[in-house]
PyMOL CGO cylinders between C-alpha atoms (Angstrom):
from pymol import cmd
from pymol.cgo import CYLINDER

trace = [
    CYLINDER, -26.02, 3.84, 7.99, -26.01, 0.62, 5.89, 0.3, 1, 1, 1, 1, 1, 1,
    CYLINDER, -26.01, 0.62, 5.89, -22.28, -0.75, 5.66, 0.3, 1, 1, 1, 1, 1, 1,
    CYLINDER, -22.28, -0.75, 5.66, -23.59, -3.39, 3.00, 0.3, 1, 1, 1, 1, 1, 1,
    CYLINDER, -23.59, -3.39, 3.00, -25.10, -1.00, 0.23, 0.3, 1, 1, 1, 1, 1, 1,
    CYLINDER, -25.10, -1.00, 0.23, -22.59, 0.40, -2.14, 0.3, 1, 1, 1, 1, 1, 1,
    CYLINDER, -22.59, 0.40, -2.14, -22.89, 4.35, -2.47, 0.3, 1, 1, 1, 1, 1, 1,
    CYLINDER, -22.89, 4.35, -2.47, -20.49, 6.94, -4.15, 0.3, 1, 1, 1, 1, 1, 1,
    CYLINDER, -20.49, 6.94, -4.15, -17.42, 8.60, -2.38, 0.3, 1, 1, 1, 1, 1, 1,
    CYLINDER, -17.42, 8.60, -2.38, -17.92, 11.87, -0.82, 0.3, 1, 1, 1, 1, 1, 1,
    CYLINDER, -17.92, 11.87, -0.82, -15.86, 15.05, -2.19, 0.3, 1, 1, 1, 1, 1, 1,
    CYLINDER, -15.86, 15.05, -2.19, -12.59, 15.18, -1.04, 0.3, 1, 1, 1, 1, 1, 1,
    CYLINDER, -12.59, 15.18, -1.04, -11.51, 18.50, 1.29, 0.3, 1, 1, 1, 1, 1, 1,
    CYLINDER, -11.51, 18.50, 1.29, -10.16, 19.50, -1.25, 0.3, 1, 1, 1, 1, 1, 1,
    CYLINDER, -10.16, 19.50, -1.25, -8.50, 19.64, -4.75, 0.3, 1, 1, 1, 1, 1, 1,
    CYLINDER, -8.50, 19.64, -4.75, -4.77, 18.44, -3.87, 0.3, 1, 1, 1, 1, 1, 1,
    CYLINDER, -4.77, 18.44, -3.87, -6.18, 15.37, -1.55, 0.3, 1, 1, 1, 1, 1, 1,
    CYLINDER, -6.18, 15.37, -1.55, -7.91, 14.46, -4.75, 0.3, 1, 1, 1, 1, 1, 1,
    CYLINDER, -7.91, 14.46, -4.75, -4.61, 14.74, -7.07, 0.3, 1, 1, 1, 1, 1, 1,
    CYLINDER, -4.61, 14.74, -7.07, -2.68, 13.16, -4.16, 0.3, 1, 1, 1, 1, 1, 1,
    CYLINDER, -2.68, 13.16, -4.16, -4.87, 10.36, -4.18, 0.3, 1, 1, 1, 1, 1, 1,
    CYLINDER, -4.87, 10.36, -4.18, -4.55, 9.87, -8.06, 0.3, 1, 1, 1, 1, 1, 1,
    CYLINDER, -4.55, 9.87, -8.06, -0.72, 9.77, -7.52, 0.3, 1, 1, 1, 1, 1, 1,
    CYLINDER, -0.72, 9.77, -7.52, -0.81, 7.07, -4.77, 0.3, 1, 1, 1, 1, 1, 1,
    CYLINDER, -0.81, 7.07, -4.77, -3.03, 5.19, -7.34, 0.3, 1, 1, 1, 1, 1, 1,
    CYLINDER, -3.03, 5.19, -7.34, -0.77, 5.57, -10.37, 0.3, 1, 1, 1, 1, 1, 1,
    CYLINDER, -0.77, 5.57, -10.37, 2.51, 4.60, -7.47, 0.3, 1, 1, 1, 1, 1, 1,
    CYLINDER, 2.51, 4.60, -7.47, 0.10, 1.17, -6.41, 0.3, 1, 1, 1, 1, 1, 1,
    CYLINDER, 0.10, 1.17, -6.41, -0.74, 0.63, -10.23, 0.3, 1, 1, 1, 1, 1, 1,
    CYLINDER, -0.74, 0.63, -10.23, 3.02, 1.08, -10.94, 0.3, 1, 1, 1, 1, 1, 1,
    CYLINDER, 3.02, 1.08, -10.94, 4.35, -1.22, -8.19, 0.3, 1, 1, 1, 1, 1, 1,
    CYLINDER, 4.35, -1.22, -8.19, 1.58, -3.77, -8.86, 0.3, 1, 1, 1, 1, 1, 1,
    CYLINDER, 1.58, -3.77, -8.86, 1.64, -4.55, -12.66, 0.3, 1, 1, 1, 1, 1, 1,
    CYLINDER, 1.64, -4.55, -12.66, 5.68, -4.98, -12.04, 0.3, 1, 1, 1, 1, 1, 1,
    CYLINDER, 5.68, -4.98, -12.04, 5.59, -7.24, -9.12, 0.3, 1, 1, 1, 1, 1, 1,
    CYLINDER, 5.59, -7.24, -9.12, 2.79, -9.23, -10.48, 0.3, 1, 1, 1, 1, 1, 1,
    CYLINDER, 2.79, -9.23, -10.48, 5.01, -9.29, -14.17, 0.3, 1, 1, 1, 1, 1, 1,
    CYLINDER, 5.01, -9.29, -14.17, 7.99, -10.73, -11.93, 0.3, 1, 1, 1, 1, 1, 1,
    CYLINDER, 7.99, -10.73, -11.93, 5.66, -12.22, -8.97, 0.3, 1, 1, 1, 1, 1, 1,
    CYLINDER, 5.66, -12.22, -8.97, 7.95, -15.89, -9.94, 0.3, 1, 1, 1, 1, 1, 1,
    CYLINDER, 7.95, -15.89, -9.94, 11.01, -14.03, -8.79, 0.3, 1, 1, 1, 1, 1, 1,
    CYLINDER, 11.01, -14.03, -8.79, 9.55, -11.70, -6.13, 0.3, 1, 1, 1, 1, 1, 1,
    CYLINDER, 9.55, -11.70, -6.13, 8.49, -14.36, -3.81, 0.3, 1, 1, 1, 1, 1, 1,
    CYLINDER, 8.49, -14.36, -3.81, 11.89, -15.67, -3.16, 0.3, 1, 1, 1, 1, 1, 1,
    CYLINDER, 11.89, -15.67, -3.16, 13.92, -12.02, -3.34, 0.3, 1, 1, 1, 1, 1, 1,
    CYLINDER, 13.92, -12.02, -3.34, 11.38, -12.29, -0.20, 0.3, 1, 1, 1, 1, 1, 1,
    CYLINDER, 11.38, -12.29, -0.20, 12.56, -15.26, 0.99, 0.3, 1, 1, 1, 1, 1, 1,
    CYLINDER, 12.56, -15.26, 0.99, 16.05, -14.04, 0.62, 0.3, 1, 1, 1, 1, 1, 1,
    CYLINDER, 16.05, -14.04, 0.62, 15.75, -11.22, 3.30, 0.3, 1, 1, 1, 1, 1, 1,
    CYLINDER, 15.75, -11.22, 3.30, 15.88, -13.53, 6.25, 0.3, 1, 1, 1, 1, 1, 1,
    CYLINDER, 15.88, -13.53, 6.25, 12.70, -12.45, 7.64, 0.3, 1, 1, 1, 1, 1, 1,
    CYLINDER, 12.70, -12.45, 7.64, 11.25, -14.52, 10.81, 0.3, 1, 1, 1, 1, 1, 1,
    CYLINDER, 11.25, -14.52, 10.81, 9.60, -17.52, 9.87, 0.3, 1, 1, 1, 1, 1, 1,
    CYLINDER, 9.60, -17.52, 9.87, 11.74, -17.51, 6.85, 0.3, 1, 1, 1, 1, 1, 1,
    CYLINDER, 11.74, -17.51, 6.85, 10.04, -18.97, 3.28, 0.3, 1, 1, 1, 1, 1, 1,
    CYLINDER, 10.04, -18.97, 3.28, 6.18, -19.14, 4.24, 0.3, 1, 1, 1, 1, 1, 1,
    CYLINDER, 6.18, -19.14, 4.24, 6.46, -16.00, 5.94, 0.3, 1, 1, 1, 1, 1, 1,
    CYLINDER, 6.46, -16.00, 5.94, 7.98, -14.17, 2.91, 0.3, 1, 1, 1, 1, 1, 1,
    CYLINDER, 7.98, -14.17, 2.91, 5.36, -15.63, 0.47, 0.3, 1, 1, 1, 1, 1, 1,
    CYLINDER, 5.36, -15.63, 0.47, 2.31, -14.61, 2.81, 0.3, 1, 1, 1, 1, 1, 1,
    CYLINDER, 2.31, -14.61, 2.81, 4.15, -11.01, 2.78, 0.3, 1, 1, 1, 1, 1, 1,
    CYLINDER, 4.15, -11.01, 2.78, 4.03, -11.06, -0.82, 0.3, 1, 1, 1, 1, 1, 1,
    CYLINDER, 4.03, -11.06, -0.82, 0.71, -12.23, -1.58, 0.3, 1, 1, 1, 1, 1, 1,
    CYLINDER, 0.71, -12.23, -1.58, -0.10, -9.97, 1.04, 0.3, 1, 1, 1, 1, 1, 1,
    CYLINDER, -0.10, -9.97, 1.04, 1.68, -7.17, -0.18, 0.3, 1, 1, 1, 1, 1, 1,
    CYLINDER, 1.68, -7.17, -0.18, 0.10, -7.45, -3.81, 0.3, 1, 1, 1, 1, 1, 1,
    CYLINDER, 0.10, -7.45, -3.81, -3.11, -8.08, -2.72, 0.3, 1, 1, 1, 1, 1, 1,
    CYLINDER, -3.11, -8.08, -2.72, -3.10, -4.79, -0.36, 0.3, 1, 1, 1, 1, 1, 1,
    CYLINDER, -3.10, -4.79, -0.36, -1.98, -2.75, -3.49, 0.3, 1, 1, 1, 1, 1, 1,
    CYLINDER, -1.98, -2.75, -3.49, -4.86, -4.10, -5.51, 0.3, 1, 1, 1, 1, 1, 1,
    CYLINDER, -4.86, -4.10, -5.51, -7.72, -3.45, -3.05, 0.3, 1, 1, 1, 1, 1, 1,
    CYLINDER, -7.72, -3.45, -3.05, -6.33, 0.00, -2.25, 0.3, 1, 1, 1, 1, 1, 1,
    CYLINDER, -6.33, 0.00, -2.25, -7.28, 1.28, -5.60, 0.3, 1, 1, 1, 1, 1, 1,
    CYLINDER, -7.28, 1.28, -5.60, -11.03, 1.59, -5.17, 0.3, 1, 1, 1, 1, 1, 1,
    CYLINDER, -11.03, 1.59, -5.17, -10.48, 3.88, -1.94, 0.3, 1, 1, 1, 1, 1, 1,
    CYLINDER, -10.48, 3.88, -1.94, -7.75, 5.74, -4.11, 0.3, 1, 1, 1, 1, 1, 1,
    CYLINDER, -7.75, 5.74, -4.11, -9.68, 6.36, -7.46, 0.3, 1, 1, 1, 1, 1, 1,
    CYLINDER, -9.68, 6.36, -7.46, -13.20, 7.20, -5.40, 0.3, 1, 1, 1, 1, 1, 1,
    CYLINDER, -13.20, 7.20, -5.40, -15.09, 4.59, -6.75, 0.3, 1, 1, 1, 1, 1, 1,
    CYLINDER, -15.09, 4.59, -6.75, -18.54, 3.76, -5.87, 0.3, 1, 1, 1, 1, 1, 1,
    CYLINDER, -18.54, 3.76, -5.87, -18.64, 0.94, -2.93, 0.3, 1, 1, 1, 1, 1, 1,
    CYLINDER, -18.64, 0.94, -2.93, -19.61, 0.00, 0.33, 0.3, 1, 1, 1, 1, 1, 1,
    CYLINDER, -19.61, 0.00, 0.33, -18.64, 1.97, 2.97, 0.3, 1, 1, 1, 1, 1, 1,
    CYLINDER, -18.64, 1.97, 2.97, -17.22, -0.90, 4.46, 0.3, 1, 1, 1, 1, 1, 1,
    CYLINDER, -17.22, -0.90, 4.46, -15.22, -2.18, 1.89, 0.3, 1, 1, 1, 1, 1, 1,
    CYLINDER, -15.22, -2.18, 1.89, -14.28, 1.99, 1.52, 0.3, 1, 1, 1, 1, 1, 1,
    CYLINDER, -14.28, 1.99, 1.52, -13.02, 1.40, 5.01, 0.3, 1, 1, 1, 1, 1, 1,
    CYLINDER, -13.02, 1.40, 5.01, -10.82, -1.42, 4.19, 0.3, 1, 1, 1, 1, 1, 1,
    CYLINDER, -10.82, -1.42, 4.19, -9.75, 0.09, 0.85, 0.3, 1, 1, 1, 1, 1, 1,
    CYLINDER, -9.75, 0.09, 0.85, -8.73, 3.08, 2.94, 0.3, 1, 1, 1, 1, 1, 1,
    CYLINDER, -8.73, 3.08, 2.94, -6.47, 0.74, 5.42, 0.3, 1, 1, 1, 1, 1, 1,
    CYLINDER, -6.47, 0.74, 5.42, -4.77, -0.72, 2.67, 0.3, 1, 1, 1, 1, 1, 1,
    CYLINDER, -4.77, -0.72, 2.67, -3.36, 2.42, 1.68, 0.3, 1, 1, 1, 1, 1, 1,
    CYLINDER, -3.36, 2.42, 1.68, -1.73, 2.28, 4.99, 0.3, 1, 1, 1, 1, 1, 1,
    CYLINDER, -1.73, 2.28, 4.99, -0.95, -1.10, 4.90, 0.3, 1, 1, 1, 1, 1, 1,
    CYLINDER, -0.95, -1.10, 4.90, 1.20, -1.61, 1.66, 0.3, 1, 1, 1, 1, 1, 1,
    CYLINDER, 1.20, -1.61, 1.66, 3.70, 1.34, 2.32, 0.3, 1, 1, 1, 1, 1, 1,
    CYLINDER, 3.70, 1.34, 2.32, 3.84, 0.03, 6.58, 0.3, 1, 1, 1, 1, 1, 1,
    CYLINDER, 3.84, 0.03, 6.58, 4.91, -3.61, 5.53, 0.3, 1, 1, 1, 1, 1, 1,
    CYLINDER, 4.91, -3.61, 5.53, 7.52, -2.24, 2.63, 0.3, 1, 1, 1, 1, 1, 1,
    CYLINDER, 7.52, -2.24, 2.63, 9.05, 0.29, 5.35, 0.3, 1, 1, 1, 1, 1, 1,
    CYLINDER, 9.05, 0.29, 5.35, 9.16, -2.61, 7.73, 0.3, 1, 1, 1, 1, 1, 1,
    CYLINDER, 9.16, -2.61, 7.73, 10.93, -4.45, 4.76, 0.3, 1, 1, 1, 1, 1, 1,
    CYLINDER, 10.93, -4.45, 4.76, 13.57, -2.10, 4.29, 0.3, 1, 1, 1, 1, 1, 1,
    CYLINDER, 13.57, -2.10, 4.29, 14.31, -1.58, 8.17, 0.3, 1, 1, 1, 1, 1, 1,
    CYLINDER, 14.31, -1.58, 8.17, 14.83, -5.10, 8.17, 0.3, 1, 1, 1, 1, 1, 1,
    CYLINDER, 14.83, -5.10, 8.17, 16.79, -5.73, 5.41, 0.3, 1, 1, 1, 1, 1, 1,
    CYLINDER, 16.79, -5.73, 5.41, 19.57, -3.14, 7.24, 0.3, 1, 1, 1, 1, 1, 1,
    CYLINDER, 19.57, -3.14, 7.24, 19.45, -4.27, 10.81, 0.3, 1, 1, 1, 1, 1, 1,
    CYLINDER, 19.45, -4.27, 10.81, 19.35, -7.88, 8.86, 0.3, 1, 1, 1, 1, 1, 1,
    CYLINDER, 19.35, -7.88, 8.86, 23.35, -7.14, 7.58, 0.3, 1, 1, 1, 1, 1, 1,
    CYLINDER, 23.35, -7.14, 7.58, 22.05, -9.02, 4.60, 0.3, 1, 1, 1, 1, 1, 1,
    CYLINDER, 22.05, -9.02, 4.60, 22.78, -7.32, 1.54, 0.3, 1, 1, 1, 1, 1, 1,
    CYLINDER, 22.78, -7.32, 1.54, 20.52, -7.69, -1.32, 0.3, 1, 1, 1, 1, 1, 1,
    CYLINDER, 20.52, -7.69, -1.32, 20.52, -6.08, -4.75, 0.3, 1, 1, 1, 1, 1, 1,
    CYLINDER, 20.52, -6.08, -4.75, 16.98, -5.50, -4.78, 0.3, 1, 1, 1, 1, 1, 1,
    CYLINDER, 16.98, -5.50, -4.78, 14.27, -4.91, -2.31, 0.3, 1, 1, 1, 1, 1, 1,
    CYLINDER, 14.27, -4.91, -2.31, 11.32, -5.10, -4.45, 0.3, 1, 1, 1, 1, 1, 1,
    CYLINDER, 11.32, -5.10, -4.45, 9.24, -2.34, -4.42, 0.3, 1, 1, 1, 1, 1, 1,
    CYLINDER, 9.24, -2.34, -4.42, 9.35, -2.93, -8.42, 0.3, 1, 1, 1, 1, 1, 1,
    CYLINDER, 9.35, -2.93, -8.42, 9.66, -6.43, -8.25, 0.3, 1, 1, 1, 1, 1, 1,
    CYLINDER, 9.66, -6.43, -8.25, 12.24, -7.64, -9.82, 0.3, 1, 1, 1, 1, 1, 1,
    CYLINDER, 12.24, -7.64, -9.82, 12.05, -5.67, -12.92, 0.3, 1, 1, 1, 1, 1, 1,
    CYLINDER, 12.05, -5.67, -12.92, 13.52, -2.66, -11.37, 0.3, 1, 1, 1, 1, 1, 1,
    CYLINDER, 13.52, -2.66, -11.37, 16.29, -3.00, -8.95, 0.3, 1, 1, 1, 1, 1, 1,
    CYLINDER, 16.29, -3.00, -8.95, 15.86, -0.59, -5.96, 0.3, 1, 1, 1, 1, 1, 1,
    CYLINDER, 15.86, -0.59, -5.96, 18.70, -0.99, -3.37, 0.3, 1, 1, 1, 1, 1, 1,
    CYLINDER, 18.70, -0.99, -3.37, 17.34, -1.75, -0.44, 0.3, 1, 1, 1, 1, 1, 1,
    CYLINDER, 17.34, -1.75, -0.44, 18.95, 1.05, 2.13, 0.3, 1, 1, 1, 1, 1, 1,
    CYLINDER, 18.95, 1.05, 2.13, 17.53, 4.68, 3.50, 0.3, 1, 1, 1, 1, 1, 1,
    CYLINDER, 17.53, 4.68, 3.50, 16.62, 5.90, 0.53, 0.3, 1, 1, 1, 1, 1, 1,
    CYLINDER, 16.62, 5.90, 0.53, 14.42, 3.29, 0.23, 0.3, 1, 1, 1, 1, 1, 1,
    CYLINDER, 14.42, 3.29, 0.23, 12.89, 3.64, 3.47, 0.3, 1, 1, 1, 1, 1, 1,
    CYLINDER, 12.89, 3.64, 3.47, 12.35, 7.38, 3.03, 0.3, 1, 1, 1, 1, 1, 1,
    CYLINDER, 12.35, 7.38, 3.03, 10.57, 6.67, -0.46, 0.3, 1, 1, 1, 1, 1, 1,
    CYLINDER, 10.57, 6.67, -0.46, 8.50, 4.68, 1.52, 0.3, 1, 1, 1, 1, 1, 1,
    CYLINDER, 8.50, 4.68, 1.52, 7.71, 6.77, 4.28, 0.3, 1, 1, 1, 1, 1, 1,
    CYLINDER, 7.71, 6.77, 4.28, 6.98, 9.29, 1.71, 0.3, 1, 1, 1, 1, 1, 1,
    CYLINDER, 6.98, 9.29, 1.71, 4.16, 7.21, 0.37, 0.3, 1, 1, 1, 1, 1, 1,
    CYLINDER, 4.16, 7.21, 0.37, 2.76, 6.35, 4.02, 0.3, 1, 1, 1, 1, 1, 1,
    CYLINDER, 2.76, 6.35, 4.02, 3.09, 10.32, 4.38, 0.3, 1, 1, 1, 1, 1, 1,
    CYLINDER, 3.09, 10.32, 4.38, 0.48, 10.59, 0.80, 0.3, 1, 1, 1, 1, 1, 1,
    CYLINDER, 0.48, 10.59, 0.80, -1.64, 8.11, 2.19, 0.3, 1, 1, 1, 1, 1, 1,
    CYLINDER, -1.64, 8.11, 2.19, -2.30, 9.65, 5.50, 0.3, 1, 1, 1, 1, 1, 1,
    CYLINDER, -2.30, 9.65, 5.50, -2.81, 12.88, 3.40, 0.3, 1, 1, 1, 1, 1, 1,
    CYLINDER, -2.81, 12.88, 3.40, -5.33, 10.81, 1.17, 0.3, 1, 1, 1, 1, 1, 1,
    CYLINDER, -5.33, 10.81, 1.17, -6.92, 9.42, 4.00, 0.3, 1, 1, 1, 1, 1, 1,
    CYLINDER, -6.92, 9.42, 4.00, -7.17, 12.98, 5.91, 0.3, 1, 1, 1, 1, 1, 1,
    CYLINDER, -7.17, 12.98, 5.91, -8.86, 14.48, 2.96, 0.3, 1, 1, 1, 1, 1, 1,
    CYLINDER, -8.86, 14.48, 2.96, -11.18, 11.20, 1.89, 0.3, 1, 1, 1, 1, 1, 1,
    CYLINDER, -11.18, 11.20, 1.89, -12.31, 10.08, 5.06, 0.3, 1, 1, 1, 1, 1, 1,
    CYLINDER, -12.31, 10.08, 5.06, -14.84, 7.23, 4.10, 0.3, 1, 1, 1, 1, 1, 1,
    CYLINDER, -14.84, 7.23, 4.10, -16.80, 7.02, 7.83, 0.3, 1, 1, 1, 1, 1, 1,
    CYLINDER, -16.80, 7.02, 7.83, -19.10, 10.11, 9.27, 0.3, 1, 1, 1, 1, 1, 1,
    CYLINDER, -19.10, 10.11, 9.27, -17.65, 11.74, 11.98, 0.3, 1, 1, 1, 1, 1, 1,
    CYLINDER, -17.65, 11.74, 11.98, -20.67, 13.71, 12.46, 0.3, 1, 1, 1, 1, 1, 1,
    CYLINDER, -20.67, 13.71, 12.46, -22.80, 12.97, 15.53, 0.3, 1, 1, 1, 1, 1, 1,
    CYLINDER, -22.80, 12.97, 15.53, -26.58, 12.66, 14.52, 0.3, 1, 1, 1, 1, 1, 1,
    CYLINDER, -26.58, 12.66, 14.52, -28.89, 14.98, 16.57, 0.3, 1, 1, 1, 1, 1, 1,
    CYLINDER, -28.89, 14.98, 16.57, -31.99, 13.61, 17.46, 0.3, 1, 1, 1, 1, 1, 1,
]
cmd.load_cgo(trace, "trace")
């Protein structure tokens, strides 16, 4: 197996893992295109959560977090690639909802209030709170289910 030559996605298990996976994608497109239109005023609602290593930390999160939403969307949407970068695409979608439920957990145990936590940027104020964190976890919960149903790597043993 070549991890360097770009091939299409397999079929996915089945026909809800494939409309799952369009939903995650619209959700990352969503969360994207407003955090990029605010990304100015995202970086230091960041900063404002008091996270450990304070300002550089929050920016890295945020690039971080943008970036990971981005490069989840070819894993998501089944487009042709390298099973490699399939791979990666696959543990973004893992990523992105992982550091945003960290986020929230945080920003309670923090006793910080904020107005906004971000998901949306700063477009769409989202209280930061439980609800929050079960939105999250709800999205971690589609991209297992994604995941499940689109595995990218063989898990076939070859017989020789």
């Amino acid at each position: 197996m070549k991890f360097a030559v770009a091939s299409p996605a397999k079929q996915p298990k089945t026909k809800e893992t494939e409309n799952i996976a369009y939903i995650l994608a619209f959700i990352f497109i969503i969360m994207v295109v407003c955090q990029l239109f605010s990304f100015d005023e995202l970086l230091p609602l960041l900063s404002s959560l008091s996270l450990p290593g304070d300002r550089p930390t929050a920016y890295l999160l945020g690039g971080l977090i943008v970036t990971g939403e981005v490069l989840s969307l070819p894993f998501l949407l089944s487009m042709a690639m390298s099973q490699l970068m399939r791979f990666v695409s696959m543990v973004f979608c893992w990523f992105v909802p992982a550091i945003w439920i960290f986020l929230s957990i945080w920003q309670m145990i923090s006793n910080k209030s904020a107005d906004n936590i971000g998901f949306l940027g700063t477009v769409v104020n989202i209280r930061s709170g439980w609800l929050a964190t079960l939105y999250m976890l709800a999205v971690m919960v589609l991209s297992i289910w994604a995941s499940w149903g689109m595995w990218p790597l063989d898990s076939r043993k070859k017989k020789n």
